[in-house]
DRENTORKOL-3810 file (N, C-alpha, C; in nm, 4 decimals):
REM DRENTORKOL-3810
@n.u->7.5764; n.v->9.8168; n.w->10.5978; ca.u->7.6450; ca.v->9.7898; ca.w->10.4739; c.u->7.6607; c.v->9.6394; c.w->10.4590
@n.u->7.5787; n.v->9.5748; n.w->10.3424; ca.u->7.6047; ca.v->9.4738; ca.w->10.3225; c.u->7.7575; c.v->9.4516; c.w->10.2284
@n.u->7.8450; n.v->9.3621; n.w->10.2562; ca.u->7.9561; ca.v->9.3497; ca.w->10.1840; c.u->7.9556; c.v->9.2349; c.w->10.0700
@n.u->7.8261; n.v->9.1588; n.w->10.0632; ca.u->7.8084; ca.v->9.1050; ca.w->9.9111; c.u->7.7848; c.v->9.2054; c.w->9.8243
@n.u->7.7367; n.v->9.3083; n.w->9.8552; ca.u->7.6664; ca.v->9.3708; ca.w->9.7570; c.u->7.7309; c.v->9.4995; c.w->9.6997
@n.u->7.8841; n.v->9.4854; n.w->9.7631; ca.u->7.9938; ca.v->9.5811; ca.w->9.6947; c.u->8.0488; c.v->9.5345; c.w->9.6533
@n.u->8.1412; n.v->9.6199; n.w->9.4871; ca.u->8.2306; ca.v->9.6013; ca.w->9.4401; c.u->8.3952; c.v->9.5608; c.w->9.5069
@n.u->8.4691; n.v->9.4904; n.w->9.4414; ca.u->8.5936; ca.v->9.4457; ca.w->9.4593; c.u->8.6597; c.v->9.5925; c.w->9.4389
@n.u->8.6284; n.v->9.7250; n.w->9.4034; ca.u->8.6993; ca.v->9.8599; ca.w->9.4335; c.u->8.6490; c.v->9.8862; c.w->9.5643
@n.u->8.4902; n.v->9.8949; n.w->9.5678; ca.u->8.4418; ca.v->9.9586; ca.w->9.7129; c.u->8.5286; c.v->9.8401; c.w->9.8421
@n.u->8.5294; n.v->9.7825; n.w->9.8283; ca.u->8.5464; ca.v->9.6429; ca.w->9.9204; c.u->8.7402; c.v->9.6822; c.w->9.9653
@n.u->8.8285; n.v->9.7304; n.w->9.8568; ca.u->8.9245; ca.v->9.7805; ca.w->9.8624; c.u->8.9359; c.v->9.8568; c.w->9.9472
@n.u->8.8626; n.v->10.0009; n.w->9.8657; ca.u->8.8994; ca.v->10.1590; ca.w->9.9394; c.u->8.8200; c.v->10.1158; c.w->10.0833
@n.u->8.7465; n.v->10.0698; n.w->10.1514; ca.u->8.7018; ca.v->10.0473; ca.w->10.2463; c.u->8.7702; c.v->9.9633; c.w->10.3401
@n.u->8.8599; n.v->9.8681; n.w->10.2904; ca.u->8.9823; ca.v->9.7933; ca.w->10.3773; c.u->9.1182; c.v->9.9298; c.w->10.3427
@n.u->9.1661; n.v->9.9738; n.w->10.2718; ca.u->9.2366; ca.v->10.1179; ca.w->10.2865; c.u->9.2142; c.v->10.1673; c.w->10.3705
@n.u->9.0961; n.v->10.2129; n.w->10.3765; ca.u->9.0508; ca.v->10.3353; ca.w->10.5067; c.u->9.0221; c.v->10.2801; c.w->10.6488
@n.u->9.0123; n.v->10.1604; n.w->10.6680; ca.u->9.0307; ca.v->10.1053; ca.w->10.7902; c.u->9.1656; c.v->10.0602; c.w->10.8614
@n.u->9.2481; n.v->10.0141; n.w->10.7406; ca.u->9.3913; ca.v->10.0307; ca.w->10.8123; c.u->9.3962; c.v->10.1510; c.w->10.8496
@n.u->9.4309; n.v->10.2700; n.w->10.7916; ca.u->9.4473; ca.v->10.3899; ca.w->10.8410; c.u->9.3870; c.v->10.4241; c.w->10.9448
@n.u->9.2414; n.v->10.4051; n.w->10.9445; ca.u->9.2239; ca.v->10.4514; ca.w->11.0929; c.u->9.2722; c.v->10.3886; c.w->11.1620
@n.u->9.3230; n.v->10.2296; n.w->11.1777; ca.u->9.3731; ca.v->10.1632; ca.w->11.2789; c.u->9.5171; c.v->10.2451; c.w->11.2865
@n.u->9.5727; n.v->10.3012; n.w->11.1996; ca.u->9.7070; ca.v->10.3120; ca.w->11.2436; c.u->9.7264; c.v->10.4383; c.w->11.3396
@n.u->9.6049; n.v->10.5276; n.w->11.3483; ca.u->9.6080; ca.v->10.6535; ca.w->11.4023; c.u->9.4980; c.v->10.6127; c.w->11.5457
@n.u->9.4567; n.v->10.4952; n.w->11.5078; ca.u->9.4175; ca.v->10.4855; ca.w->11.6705; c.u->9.4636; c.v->10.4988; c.w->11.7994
@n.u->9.3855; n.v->10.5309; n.w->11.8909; ca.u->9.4870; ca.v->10.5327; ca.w->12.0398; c.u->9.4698; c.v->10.4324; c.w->12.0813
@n.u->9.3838; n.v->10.3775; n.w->12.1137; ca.u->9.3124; ca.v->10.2806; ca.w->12.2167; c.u->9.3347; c.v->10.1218; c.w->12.1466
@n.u->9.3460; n.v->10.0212; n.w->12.2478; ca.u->9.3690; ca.v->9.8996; ca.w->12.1826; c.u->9.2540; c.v->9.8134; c.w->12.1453
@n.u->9.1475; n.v->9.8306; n.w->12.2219; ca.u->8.9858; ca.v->9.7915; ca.w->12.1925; c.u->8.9633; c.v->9.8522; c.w->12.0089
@n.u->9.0074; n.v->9.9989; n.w->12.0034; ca.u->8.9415; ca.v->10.0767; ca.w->11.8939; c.u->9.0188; c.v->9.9946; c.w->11.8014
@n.u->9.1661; n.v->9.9987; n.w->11.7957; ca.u->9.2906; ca.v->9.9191; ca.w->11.7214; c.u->9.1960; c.v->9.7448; c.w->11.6419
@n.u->9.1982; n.v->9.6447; n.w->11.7883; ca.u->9.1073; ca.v->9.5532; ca.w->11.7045; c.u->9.0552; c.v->9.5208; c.w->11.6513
@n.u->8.9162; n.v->9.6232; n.w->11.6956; ca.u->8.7903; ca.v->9.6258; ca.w->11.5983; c.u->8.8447; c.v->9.6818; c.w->11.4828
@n.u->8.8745; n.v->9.7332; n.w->11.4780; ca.u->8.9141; ca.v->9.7954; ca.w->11.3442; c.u->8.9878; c.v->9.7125; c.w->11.2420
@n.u->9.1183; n.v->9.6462; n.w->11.2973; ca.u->9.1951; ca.v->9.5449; ca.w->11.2261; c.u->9.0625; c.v->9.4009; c.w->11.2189
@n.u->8.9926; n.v->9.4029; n.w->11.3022; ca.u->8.8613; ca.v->9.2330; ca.w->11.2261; c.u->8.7593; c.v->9.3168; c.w->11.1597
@n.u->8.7618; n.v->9.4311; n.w->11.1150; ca.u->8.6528; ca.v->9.4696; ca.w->11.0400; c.u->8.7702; c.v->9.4541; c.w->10.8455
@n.u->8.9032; n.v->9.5105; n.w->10.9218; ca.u->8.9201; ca.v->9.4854; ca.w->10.7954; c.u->9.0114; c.v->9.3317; c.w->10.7643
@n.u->8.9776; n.v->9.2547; n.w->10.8380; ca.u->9.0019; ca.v->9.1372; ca.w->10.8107; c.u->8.9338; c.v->9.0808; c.w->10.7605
@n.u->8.7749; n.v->9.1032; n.w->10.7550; ca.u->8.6670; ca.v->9.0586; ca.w->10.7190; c.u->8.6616; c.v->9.1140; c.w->10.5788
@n.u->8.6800; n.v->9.2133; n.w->10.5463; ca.u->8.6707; ca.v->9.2725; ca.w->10.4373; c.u->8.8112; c.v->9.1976; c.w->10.3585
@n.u->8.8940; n.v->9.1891; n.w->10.4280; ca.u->9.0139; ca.v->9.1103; ca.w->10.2988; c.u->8.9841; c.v->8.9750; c.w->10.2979
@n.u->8.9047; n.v->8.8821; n.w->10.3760; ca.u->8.8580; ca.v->8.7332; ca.w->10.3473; c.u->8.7694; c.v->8.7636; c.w->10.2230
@n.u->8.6860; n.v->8.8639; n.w->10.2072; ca.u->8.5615; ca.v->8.8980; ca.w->10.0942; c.u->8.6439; c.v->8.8857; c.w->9.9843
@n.u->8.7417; n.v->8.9613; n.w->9.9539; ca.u->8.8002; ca.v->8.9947; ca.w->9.8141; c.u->8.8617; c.v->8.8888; c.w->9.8266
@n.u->8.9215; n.v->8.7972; n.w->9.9088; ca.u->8.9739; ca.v->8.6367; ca.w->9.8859; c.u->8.9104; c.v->8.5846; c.w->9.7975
@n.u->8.7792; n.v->8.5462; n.w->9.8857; ca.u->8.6344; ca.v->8.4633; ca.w->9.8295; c.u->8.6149; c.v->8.5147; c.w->9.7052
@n.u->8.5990; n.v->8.6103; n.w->9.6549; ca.u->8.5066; ca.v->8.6387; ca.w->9.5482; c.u->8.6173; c.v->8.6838; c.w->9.4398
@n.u->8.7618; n.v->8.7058; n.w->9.4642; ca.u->8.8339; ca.v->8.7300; ca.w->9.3128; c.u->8.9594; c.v->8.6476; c.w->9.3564
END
Protein backbone atom coordinates (compact mmCIF):
# COMPACT_ATOMS: atom_id res chain seq x y z
CA UNK A 1 0.00 0.00 0.00
CA UNK A 2 1.31 3.04 -1.22
CA UNK A 3 0.14 6.01 1.15
CA UNK A 4 0.51 8.86 -1.55
CA UNK A 5 -1.87 7.34 -3.41
CA UNK A 6 -4.76 7.35 -0.74
CA UNK A 7 -7.32 9.55 0.13
CA UNK A 8 -7.28 11.86 3.34
CA UNK A 9 -10.63 9.38 4.33
CA UNK A 10 -8.67 6.10 3.45
CA UNK A 11 -5.48 7.54 5.21
CA UNK A 12 -8.01 8.24 8.32
CA UNK A 13 -10.03 4.95 8.63
CA UNK A 14 -6.63 3.24 8.31
CA UNK A 15 -4.92 5.31 11.28
CA UNK A 16 -8.55 4.40 13.23
CA UNK A 17 -8.02 0.87 12.75
CA UNK A 18 -4.52 0.79 13.82
CA UNK A 19 -5.02 2.49 17.05
CA UNK A 20 -7.48 -0.08 17.84
CA UNK A 21 -5.54 -2.81 17.11
CA UNK A 22 -2.82 -1.29 19.18
CA UNK A 23 -5.14 -0.97 22.01
CA UNK A 24 -6.14 -4.73 22.05
CA UNK A 25 -2.63 -5.77 21.58
CA UNK A 26 -0.76 -8.04 23.97
CA UNK A 27 2.68 -7.88 23.16
CA UNK A 28 4.90 -4.72 23.33
CA UNK A 29 6.93 -5.36 19.96
CA UNK A 30 3.16 -5.82 18.28
CA UNK A 31 2.00 -2.42 20.45
CA UNK A 32 4.99 -0.32 18.60
CA UNK A 33 4.81 -1.35 15.34
CA UNK A 34 1.59 -0.64 15.29
CA UNK A 35 1.65 2.87 17.08
CA UNK A 36 4.86 3.94 14.01
CA UNK A 37 2.68 2.58 11.40
CA UNK A 38 0.12 4.86 12.59
CA UNK A 39 2.36 7.59 13.23
CA UNK A 40 3.37 7.50 9.81
CA UNK A 41 0.05 7.63 8.60
CA UNK A 42 -0.84 10.84 10.88
CA UNK A 43 2.57 12.73 9.57
CA UNK A 44 0.73 11.97 5.84
CA UNK A 45 -2.52 13.77 6.64
CA UNK A 46 -0.15 16.56 8.35
CA UNK A 47 1.76 16.94 5.02
CA UNK A 48 -0.88 16.87 2.64
CA UNK A 49 -4.08 18.77 4.43
Amino acid sequence: MIISEMNHREITKKYSELLNKAEFATGRKEVVGLLKKAAKLKSQIEINY
